[in-house]
N, C-alpha and C positions, 0 to 999 in steps of 0.2 A: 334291081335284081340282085340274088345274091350272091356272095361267087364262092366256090366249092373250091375250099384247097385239101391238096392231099396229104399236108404235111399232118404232124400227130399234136393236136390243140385241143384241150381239153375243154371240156363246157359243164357247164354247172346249172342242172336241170330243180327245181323246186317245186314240187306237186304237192299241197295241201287236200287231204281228203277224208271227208265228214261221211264213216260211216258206221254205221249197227255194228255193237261189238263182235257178234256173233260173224261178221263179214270182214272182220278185220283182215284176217288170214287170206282170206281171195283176195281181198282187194290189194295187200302186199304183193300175193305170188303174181298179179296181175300189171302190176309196176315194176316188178324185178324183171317179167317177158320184156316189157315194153324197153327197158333200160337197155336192155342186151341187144334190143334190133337196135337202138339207138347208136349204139358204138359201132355198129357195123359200117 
């Protein structure tokens, strides 16, 4: 089980993602959402 500390520890996330040029930009703004709940 994992265990949750509160202190401030940084993590280093690495998302490779294959997609149509034309979708690059979504698929960015849609990892830069994702990043931001992350650090929450």
């Amino acid at each position: 089980m994992p265990h949750i500390r509160t202190d401030n520890q940084r993590v280093t996330q690495i998302t490779f993602v294959d997609s149509e040029p034309d979708k690059q930009a979504e698929a960015l703004s849609v990892m830069t959402k994702r990043a931001r709940f992350m650090a929450r």
